[in-house]
C-alpha positions as CSV (number, residue, x, y, z in Angstrom):
1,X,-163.1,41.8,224.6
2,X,-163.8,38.5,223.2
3,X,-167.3,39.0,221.9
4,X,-165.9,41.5,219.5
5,X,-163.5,39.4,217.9
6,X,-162.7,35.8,216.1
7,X,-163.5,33.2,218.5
8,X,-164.0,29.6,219.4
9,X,-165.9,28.3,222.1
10,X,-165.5,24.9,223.9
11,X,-163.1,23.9,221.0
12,X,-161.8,20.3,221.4
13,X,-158.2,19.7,220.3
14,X,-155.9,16.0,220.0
15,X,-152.6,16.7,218.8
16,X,-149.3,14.7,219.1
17,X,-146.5,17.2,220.8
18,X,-143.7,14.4,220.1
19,X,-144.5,11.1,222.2
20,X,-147.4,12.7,224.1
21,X,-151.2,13.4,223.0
22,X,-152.5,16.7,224.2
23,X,-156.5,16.0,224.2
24,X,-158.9,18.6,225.9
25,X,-161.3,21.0,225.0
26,X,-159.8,24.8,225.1
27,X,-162.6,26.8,226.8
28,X,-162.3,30.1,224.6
29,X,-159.8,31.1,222.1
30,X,-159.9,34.3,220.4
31,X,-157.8,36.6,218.2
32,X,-156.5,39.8,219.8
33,X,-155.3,42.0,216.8
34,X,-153.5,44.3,219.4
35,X,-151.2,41.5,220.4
36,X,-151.0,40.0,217.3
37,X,-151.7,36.2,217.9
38,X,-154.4,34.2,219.9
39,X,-155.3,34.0,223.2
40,X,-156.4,31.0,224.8
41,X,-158.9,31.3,227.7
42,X,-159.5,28.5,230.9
43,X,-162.2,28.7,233.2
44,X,-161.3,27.4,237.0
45,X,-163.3,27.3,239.6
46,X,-161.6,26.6,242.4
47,X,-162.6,27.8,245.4
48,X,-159.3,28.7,246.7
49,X,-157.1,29.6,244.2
50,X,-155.3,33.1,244.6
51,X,-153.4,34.6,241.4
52,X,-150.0,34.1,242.2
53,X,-150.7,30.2,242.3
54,X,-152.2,29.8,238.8
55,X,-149.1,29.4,236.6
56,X,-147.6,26.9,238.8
57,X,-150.9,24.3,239.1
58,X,-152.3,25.2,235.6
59,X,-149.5,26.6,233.9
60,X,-148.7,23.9,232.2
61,X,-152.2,22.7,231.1
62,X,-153.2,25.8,230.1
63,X,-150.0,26.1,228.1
64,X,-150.6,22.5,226.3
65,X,-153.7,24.1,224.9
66,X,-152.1,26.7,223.6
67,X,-149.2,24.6,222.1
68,X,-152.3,22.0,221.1
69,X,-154.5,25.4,219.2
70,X,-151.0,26.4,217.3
71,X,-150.3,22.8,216.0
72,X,-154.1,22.7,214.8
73,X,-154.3,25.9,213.5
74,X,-150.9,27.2,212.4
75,X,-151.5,30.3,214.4
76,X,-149.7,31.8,217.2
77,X,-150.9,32.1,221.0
78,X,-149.5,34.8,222.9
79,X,-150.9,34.6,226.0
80,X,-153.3,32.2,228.3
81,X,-155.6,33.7,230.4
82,X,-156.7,31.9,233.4
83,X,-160.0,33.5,234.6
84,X,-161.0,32.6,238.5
85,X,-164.4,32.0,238.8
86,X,-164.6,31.9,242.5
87,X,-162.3,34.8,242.9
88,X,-164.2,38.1,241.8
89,X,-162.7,41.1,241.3
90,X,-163.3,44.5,242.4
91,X,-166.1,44.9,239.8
92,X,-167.8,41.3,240.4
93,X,-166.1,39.8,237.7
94,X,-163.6,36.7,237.9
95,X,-160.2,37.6,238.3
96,X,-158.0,36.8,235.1
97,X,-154.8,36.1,235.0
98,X,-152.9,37.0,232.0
99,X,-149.6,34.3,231.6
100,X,-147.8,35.5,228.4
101,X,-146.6,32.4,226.1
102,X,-143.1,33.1,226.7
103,X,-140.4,30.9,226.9
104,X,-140.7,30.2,230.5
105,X,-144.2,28.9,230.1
106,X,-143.1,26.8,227.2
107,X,-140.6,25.2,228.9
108,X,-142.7,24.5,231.7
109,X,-145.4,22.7,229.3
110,X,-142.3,20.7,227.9
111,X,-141.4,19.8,231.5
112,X,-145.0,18.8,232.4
113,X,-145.2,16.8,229.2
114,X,-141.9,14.9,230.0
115,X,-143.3,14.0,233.5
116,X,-146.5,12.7,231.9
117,X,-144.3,10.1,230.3
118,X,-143.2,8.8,233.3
């Protein structure tokens, strides 16, 4: 779905998100029309990694990009999508899942960002 739309690949991204630096390189971003914002993609690879664990170990990285792209770009991310390389689906492809940039994530980026000051 990506190919056919505005993309970025391997886009690096330091912003300040008040006394913390978000610094990383988003793996894809890309503009879904349907959804009406951006979509921030991140490859893992872990080897054992099952769906229902993703948004609570990479939630809040993930999310930092996301927060990091709309500070750079003045555009809105609606959703990260965390695709598990390691974990194929039923058609050989990696498993994505889809964690919509709701408050819940958000507030879990904020959290993991006040921990990072510690």
């Amino acid at each position: 779905a990506a190919a056919r739309r505005p993309q970025h690949r391997e886009l690096p991204v330091c912003v300040r998100h008040g006394e913390v630096l978000i610094e990383g390189t988003i793996d894809l971003v890309y503009r879904d029309d349907e959804l009406d914002g951006w979509i921030v993609v991140d490859y893992k690879t872990d080897a054992h990694l099952q769906p229902d664990e993703v948004r609570e170990r990479y939630g809040g990285q993930a999310g930092a990009y996301a927060l990091a792209f709309e500070a750079a770009a003045g555009e809105r991310v609606v959703a990260v999508e965390v695709l598990l390389a390691s974990l194929p689906d039923p058609a050989g492809a990696a498993t994505v899942v889809r964690l919509i940039c709701d408050r819940t994530l958000r507030d879990l980026v904020e959290s993991r960002l006040r921990e990072a000051l510690v």
